[in-house]
N, C-alpha and C positions, 0 to 999 in steps of 0.2 A: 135883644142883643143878638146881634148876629150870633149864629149856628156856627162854632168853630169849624172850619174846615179838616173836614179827615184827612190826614196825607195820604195822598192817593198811594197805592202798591205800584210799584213799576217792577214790572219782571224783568229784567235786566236779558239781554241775548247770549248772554257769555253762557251762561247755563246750559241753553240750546244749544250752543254751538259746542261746547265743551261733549255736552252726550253727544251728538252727529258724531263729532269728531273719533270719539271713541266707538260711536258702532262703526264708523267707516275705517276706522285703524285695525277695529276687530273683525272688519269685513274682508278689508286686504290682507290680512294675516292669515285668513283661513283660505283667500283666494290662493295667495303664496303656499299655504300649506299645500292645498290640492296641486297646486301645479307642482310643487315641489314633491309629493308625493307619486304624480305621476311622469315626472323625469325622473324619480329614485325606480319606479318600476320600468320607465324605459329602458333604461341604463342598466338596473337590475338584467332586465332581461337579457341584454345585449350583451352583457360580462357573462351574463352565466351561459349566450348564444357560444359568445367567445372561450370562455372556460370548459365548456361544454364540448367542444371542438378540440382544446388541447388535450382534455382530457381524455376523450376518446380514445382506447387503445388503434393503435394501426394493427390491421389484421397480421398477425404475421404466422409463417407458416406452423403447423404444428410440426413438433419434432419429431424425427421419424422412430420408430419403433424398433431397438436396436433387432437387425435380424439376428434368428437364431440360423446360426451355420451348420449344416446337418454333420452328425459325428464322422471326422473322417475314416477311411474304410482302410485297412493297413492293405498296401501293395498286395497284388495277388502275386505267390510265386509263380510261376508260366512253370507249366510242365516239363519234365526233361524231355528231350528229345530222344526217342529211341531207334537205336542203330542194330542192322542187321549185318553181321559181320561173317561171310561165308570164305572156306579155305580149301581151294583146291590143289590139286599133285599128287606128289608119287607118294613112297611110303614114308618121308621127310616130314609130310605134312599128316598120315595116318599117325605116326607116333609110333614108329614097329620097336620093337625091343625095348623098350621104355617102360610100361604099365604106366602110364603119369598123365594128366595134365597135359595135353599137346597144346604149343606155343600158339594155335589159333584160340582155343579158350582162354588163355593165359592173356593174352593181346584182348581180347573182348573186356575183359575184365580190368584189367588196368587199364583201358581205355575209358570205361567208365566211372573208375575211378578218379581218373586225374583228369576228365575232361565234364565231370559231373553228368553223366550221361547215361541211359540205359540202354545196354547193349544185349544181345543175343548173338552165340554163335552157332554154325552147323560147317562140319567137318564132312569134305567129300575127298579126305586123300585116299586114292587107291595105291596099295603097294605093288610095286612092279609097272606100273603105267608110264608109258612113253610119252612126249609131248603130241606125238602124232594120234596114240588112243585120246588124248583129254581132248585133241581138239576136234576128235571126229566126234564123240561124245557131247561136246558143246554146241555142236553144228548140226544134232538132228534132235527130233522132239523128243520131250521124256521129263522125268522127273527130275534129270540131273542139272537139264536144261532149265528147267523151270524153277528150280531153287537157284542158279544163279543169276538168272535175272532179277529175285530181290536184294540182292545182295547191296546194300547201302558201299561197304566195305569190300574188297576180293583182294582175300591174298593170296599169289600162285608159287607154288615151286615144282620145278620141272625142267626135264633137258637129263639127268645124270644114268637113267638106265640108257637114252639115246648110245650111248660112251661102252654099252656092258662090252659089245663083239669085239672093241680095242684090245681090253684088258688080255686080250688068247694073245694077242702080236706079242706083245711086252715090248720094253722099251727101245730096243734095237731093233724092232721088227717095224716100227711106227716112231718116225719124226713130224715134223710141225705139217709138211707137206702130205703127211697118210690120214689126219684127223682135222685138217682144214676145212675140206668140204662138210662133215660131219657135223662138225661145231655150229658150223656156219647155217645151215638147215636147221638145228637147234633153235636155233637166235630167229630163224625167220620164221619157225611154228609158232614162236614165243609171241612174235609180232601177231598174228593172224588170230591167235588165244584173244588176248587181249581185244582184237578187235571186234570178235564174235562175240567177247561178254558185252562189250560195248551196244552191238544192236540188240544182242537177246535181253539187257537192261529193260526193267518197265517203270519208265519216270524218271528222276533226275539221274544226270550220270554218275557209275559209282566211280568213287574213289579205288583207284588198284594200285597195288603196292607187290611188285616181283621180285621175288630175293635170288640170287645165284646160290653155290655153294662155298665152303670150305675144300673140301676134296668130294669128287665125282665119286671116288673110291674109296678104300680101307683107310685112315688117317691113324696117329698117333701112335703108341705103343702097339698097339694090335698093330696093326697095317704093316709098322715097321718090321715085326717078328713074323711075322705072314708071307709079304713080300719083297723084307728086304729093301734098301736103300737104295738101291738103284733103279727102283722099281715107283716108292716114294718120290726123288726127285721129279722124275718121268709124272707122274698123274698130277704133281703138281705145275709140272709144264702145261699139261692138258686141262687140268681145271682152272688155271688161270683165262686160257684162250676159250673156254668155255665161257664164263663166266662173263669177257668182254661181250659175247655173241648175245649173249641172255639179256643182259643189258641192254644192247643196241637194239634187241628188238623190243625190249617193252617201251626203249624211249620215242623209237620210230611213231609208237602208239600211241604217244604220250601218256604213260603209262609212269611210276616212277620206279626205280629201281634198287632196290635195299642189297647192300652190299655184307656178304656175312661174314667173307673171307678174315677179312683186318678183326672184326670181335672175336673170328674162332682163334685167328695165327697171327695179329698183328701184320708184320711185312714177312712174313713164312718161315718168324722163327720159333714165335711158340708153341709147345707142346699142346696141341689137342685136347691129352687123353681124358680128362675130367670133364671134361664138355661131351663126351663120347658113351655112347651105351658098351654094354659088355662084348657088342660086337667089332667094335672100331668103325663103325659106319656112322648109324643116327644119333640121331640127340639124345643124352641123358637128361635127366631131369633138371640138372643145370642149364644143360644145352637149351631145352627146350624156353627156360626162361629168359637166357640171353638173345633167342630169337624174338623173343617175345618185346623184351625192353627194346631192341633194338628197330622191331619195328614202329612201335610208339613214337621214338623218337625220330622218325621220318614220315611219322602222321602229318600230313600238312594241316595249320593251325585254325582252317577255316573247318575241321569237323569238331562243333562245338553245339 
């Protein structure tokens, strides 16, 4: 009897192709992975080139470090300035019969006062001195000479002993024509004063300040019971015309010229006598301060 035939095994392809299939699905998949893994790092990289770039601070400057401002320094005060205030004349400006305070200290002092300044005075009145002794005295060397050439300040009074040899005439013996030339000489030593403190000056020019008088002579109660009113009217004719001369010559010099008459008498009616020492002549110790005030106030405003 025939040998049954065995069914043959047929191994079918679908099997094989079935695993192919899958190792080449799991071949591309991991291809894909790799490639996909390294576009995720290209990219990767490229974001974070990019990231990496915004990120970046931009330098910017540092901030500066506030300064420290050095403590300021309070204003220095500037020192006063110190004036040398010298007074020269007759015994008007020594202070004769007074014992006081003569109006050239008195003037230094309230000038440093009201002008915040530091002053010094030095007094050179000689009593009895004529315009002609002060200016020969100014015009030759010495010590008199050489203290007013520091003189910052100079104040002069002078001209009224020039007037003594009138006083013999009395008043009918001398009108305006017997004391005209007299006067008038007065007024031009005054000029020539002034002009010699000017060169004998060492360094900026001083300020000078010339006063006239009240009366050449006796004034107030005294004067009057002395000399009498007719005698009175008469010096006061003469120290008016005096007093223009005195003037003219220190303005010639440019010099300025302090007027006393109007503080002592107003317009020639007031009584003197309070202003007057016990002799009816110089300054009392009022007197001597109204000289004082009154030249202050014709200090010109640039000695500061």
């Amino acid at each position: 009897m025939p040998t049954p035939e065995r069914p043959r095994r047929t191994w079918s392809s679908r099997p094989a192709l079935k695993v192919a299939g899958v190792i080449a699905a799991l071949m591309a998949v991991a291809v894909v992975a790799g490639m996909t893994a390294r576009a995720q790092t290209v990219l990767g990289g490229a974001r974070s080139q990019r990231l990496g770039a915004r990120s970046t601070p931009v330098p910017t400057r540092a901030p500066a470090s506030p300064t420290t401002k050095a403590p300021t320094k309070a204003p220095t005060k500037a020192p006063m300035r110190q004036i040398t205030v010298v007074g020269i004349g007759d015994s008007v400006t020594a202070g004769n019969n007074c014992n006081c305070q003569t109006f050239v200290e008195l003037y230094a002092r309230s000038l440093a006062s009201a002008r915040s300044l530091r002053t010094s005075s030095v007094n050179l009145g000689v009593s009895g001195w004529t315009s002609s002794q002060l200016l020969a005295s100014l015009t030759r060397p010495g010590a008199f000479h050489d203290q007013v050439a520091k003189a910052d300040i100079l104040l002069v009074t002078i001209g009224a002993n020039d007037l003594v040899p009138l006083a013999a005439l009395q008043p009918g013996g001398c009108a305006t024509n017997c004391y005209s030339a007299l006067v008038a000489s007065v007024g031009n030593n005054v000029r020539k004063i002034v002009a010699a403190a000017r060169e004998a000056r060492a360094g900026p020019p001083a300020t000078i300040l010339v006063t006239n008088y009240w009366n050449v002579f006796e004034d107030g109660d005294v004067g009057t019971a002395k000399n009498g009113a007719s005698f009175q009217r008469w010096s006061d004719l003469l120290t008016r015309a005096s007093d223009v001369q005195i003037c003219n010559g220190a303005q010639r010099s440019r010099a300025t010229c302090v007027d006393l008459y109007a503080p002592f008498k107003a317009n020639g009616s007031r009584n003197p006598t309070l202003l007057l020492a016990d002799d009816g002549d110089h300054p009392s110790t009022a007197g001597h301060r109204l000289i004082a005030s009154t030249l202050l106030a014709s200090t010109p405003p640039s000695i500061r």
